[in-house]
C-alpha positions, 0 to 999 in steps of 0.5 A, spaced: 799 455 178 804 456 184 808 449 185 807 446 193 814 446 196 816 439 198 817 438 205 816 431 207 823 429 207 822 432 213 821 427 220 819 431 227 819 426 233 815 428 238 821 434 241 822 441 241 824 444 233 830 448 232 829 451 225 836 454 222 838 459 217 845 458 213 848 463 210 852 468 215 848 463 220 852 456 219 856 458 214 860 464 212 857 468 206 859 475 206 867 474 207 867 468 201 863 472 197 866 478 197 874 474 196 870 470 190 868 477 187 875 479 186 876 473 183 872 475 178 874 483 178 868 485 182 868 488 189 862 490 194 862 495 196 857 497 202 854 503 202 847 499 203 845 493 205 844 490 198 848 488 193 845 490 186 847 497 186 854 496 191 858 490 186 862 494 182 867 493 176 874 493 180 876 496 173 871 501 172 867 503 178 861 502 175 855 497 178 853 491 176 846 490 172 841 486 177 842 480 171 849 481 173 849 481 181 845 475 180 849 471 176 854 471 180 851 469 186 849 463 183 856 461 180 857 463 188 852 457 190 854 452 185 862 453 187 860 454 195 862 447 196 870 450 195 869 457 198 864 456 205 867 454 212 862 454 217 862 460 224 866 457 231 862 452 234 856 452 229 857 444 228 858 443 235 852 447 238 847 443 232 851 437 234 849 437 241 842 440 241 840 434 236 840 431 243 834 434 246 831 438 239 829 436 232 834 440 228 832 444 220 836 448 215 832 452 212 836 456 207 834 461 202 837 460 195 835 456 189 832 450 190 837 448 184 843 449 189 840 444 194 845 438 192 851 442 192 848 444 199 847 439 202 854 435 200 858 441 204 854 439 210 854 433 209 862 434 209 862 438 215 858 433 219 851 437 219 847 432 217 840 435 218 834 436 214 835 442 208 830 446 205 832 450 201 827 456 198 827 462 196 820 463 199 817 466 204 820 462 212 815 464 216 808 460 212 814 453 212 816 455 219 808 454 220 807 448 216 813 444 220 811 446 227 803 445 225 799 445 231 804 442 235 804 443 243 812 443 244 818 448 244 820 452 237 826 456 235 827 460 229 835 463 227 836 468 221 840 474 220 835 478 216 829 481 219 824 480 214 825 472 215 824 473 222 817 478 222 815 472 217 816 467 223 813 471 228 807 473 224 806 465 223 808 462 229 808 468 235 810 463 240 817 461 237 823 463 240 827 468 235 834 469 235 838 474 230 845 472 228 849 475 223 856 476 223 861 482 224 861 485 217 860 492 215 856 490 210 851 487 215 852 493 220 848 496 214 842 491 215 835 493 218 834 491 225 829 487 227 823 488 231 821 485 238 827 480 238 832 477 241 840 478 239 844 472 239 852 474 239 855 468 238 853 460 237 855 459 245 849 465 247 845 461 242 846 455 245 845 459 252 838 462 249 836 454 245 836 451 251 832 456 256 827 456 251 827 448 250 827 447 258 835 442 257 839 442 261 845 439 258 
């Protein structure tokens, strides 16, 4: 039987709700993660918007079996506290919406990863609520926001996270971030939303959306 995802740590106020991504959102990903890998004589290489396939053996050139990539991703997520930093004005932008809106990291990685998560933002001052799932956004996103008759925004830089909101809950604003990288010029585009180009923009497109003026 399929375990329920636990958020009732989770406390909205009556206010408007801005759900937020963290890797290559918050925190850079893709940079730390392609120094990381050349620590442990791996490179990515983009030729497509995956990474099975695309991280080879610096030695060899050969790609790392999926068993392989994953493995590597984890031991990424268990050190991230020594190699992710987070983009120009992200805390500074999430600091000051928290005035006006209840604000929500949902991160897709293991849950087992969430402690370690959780101290590195804690550490840079971003104290807000964390889920992390490796389950589809847009049902969580539905039981966050429920029936309530206020503002809701979702951030993500992966289009399939963005559908599964907008498939879930039609009346949120969509914002797509990602970072300037080549492997994220290979990502799929998504549909029928709204391109954030920096956390300034964001902070511009949230506060229309949310109707605050400060």
């Amino acid at each position: 039987m399929t375990e329920i995802l636990d958020i009732s740590h989770v406390r909205l106020g009556e206010r408007p709700l801005v759900v937020c991504d963290v890797d290559d959102v918050v925190l850079h990903f893709a940079a730390p993660f392609q120094d990381f890998l050349r620590g442990e004589g791996h490179e990515l290489l983009p030729r497509s918007f995956r990474l099975t396939g695309n991280i080879v053996s610096i030695e060899t050139q050969i790609a790392l079996e999926h068993a392989d990539v994953r493995r590597l991703i984890e031991t990424f997520f268990e050190a991230q506290e020594t190699w992710q930093m987070p983009f120009e004005l992200a805390v500074q932008t999430l600091t000051s919406l928290s005035d006006d809106a209840d604000v929500v990291f949902l991160t897709a990685m293991p849950p087992r990863y969430r402690d370690q998560r959780r101290r590195l933002l804690d550490r840079l001052e971003l104290p807000f609520p964390l889920i992390a799932s490796e389950e589809p956004k847009g049902p969580i996103m539905r039981r966050l926001h429920a029936e309530r008759a206020l503002p809701s925004v979702f951030i993500d830089d992966m289009a399939h996270n963005l559908h599964s909101v907008r498939d879930h809950l039609p009346h949120s604003l969509l914002l797509h971030m990602m970072p300037d990288s080549a492997l994220h010029l290979l990502a799929p585009k998504p549909e029928g939303v709204t391109r954030a180009t920096d956390w300034a923009h964001a902070a511009e497109l949230i506060r229309t959306h949310i109707g605050s003026k400060t």
